[in-house]
C-alpha positions in Angstrom: 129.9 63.1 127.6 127.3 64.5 124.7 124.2 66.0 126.0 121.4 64.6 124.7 119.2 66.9 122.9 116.8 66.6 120.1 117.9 67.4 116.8 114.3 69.3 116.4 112.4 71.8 119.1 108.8 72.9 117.7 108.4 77.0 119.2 104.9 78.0 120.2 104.5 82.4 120.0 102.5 83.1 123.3 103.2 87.1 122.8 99.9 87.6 121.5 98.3 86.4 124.7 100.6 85.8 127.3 102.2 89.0 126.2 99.4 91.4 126.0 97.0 90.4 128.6 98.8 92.0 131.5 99.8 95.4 129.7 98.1 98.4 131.5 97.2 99.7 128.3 95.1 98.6 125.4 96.8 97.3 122.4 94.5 98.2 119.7 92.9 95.7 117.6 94.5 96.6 114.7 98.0 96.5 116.2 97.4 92.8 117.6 96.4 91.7 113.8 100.1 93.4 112.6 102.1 91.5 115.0 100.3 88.0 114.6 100.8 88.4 110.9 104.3 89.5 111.2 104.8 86.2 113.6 103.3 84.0 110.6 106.3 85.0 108.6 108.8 83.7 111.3 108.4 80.1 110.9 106.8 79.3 114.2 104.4 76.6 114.1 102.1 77.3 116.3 100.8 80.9 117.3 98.5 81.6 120.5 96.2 84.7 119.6 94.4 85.5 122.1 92.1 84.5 124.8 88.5 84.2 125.4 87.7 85.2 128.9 85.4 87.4 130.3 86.5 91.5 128.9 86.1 92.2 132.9 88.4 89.5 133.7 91.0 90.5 131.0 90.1 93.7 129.5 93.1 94.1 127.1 91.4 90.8 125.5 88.6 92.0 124.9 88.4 91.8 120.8 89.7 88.1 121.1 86.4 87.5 118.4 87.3 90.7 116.2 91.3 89.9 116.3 90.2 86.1 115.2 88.3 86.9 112.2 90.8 89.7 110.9 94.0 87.7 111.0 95.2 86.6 107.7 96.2 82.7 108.3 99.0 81.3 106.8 99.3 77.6 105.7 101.2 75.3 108.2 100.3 77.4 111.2 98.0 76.8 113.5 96.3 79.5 115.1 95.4 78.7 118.9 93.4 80.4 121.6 92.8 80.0 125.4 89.9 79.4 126.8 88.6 78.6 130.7 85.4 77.4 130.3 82.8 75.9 127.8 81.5 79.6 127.4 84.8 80.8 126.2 85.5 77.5 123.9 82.1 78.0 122.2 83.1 81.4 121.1 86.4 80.3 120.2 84.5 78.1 117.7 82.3 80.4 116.3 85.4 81.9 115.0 86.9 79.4 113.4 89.7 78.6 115.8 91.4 75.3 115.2 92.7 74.6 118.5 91.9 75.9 121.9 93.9 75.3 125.2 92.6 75.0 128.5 94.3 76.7 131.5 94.0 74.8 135.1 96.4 74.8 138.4 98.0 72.1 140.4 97.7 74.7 142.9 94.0 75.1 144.4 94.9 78.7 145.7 96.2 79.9 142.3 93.1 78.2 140.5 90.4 79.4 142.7 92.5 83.3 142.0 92.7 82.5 138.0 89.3 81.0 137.1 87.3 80.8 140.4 86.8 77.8 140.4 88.7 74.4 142.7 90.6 72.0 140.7 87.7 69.2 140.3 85.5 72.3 138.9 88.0 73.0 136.2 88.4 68.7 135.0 84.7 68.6 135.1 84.6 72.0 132.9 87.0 70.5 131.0 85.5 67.2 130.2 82.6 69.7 129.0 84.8 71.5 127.0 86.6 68.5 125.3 83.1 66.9 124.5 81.8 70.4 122.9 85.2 70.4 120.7 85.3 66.7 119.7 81.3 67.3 118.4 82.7 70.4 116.1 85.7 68.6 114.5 88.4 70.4 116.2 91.2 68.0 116.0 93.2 69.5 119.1 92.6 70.5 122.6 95.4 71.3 124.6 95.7 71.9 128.5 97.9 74.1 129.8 98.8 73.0 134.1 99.7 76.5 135.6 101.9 76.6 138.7 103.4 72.9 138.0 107.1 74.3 139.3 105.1 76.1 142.4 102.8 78.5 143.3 103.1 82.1 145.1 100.4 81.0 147.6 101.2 77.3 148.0 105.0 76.8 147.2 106.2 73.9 145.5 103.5 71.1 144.6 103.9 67.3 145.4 105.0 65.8 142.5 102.5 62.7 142.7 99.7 65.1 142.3 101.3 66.8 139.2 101.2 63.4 137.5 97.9 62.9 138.6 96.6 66.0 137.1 98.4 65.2 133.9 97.1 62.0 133.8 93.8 62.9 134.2 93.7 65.1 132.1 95.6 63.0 129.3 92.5 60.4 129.8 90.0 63.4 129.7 91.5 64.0 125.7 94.4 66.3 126.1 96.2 65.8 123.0 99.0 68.1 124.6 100.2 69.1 128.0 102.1 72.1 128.8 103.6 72.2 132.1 104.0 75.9 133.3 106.4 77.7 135.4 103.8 80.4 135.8 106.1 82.4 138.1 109.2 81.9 137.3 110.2 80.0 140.0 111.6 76.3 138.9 115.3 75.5 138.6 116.8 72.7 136.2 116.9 70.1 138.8 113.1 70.4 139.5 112.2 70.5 135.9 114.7 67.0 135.2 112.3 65.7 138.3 109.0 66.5 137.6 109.3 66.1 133.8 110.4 62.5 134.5 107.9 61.6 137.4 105.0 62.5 134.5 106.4 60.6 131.8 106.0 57.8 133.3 102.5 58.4 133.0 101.9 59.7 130.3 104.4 59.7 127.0 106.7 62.5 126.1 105.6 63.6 123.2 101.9 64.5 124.5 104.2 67.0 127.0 105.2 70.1 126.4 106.9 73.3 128.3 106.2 77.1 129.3 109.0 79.1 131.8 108.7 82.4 132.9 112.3 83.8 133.4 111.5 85.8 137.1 114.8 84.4 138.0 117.2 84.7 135.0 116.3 80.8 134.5 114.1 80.7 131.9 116.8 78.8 129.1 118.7 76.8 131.8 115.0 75.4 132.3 114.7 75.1 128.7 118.0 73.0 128.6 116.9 70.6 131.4 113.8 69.8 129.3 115.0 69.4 126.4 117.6 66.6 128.1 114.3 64.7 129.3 113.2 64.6 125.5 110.3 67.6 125.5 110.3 68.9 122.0 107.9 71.5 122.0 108.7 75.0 124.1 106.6 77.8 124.5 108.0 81.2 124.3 107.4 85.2 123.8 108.8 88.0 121.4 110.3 90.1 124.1 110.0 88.6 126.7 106.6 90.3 127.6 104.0 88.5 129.6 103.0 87.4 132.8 100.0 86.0 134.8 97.9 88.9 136.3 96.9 86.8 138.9 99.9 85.4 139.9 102.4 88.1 142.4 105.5 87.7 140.7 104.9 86.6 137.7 107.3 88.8 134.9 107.5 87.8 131.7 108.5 84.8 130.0 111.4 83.5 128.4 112.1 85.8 125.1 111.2 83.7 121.8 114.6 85.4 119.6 116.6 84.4 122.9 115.4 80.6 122.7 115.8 80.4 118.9 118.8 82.2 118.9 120.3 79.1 121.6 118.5 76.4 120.0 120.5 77.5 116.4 123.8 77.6 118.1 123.8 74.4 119.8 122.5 73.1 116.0 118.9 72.1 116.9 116.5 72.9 114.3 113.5 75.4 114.9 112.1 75.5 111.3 112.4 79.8 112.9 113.8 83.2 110.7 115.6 84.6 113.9 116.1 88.0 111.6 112.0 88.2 111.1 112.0 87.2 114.9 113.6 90.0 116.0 112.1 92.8 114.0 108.6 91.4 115.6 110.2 91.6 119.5 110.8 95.3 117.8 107.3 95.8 116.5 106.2 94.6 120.4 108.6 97.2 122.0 107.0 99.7 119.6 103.3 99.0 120.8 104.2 98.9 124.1 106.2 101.9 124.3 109.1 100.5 126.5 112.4 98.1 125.9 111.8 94.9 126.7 114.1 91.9 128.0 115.0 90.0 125.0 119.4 90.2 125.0 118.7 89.1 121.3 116.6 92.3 120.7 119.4 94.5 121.2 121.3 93.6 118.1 117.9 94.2 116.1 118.0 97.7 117.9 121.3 98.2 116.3 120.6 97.2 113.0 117.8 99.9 113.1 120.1 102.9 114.5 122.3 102.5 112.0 119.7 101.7 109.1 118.1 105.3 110.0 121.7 106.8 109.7 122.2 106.3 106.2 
């Protein structure tokens, strides 16, 4: 029997945030700018640039502002940032960001680690955040639910209060969900499950999806998914990121390994996989290690041999 998949999967590029907010050591202004440009000539849709939290908090993101107002934007992407509070989206604002997304747990330990705050803070900060945005003409505010596959401190979370969460905060004026595997630690099964507890609740197409691949998982999740109709998957050039508050949490599912799938089982990503991969190289180059992508290595190759002739 023919799986059914859709014929189109929209990619969101997290490496600018989710890749660089962990690293040890500064990635320099200047260097973030290169690779989000680069990543406009891929095709993606949808880039995530940085973050505006606290430098403390995340001190690789600390010219979130400076890195917003030097990127060169290209037409038909949208440039998003992260924000937790109504602080972070008021700054977000001020430099012309055109969507924000807001990061909350189903998982009151991992919240109360990520933003200090319990779960009823964050949907009143929320609400706060979604009024400040609808007041400035943003058109979207997304909310990304962290831990949704299960936590490090909690294990897995009852499903019925997943589709609470998403429900309230699809009432609140989340025009997207993502529902993360900030760990790494779902399995196909569980993501069939929970993706259709919540769409019963709230429709499909406000849903989307974000995997770490902790366990070598990362595009089986993906697969699962996309059976249950999601159409929008996050991803990073690489491989690189993880949650710095979360024990556990390596990177995330590499973007040229997704789009590379996603083009041989004929679904559509709008994606240059060749302009792809020489941005997972550009990443490896700033960070000074290989990373995780299996894609990346034919990208290597092509560069070996380029410098031998």
């Amino acid at each position: 029997m023919a799986l059914q998949l859709p014929r189109r999967v929209n990619i969101v590029e997290v490496c600018p945030r989710d890749g660089f907010q962990a690293e040890v050591n500064f990635i320099s202004t200047a260097k973030k700018v290169e690779l989000i440009n680069s990543l406009s000539q891929t095709g993606v849709g949808r880039i995530e640039v940085t973050s505006f939290v606290h430098p403390r908090v995340v001190p690789n993101l600390a010219d979130a502002a400076k890195v917003m107002r030097s990127i060169q934007r290209r037409k038909g992407v949208k440039y998003r940032v992260l924000v937790p509070n109504l602080i972070g989206a008021q700054r977000a604002i001020d430099c012309g960001t055109e969507e924000i997304i807001f990061v909350l747990s189903a998982s009151e330990s991992h919240n109360l680690n990520n933003v200090k705050k319990t779960i009823k803070e964050s949907l009143e900060e929320f609400n706060t955040v979604v009024n400040c945005v609808q007041k400035n003409g943003l058109v979207d505010i997304h909310a990304a639910l962290s831990t949704t596959f299960g936590c490090p401190f909690e294990g897995k979370i009852a499903k019925n209060k997943i589709v609470s969460l998403v429900k309230r905060l699809a009432d609140l004026g989340a025009t997207q969900i993502i529902l993360a595997d900030t760990t790494g630690m779902a399995n196909p099964v569980d993501v069939a499950e929970v993706i259709e507890f919540v769409e019963q609740r709230v429709p499909i197409n406000k849903l989307a999806v974000h995997f770490h691949n902790t366990r070598d998982a990362g595009l089986s999740n993906v697969l699962s998914a996309l059976q249950q109709g999601i159409t929008t998957v996050e991803a990073s050039v690489g491989g690189l990121g993880g949650c710095p508050f979360a024990p556990g949490a390596t990177g995330n599912i590499a973007t040229e390994d997704l789009v590379n799938m996603l083009e041989e089982m004929n679904i559509d990503t709008g994606v240059n996989l060749s302009r792809l991969i020489a941005c997972a190289i550009l990443v490896e180059q700033m960070v000074g290690r290989e990373l995780h992508g299996q894609v990346i290595e034919t990208g290597r190759m092509r560069s070996k041999e380029d410098d031998c002739v």
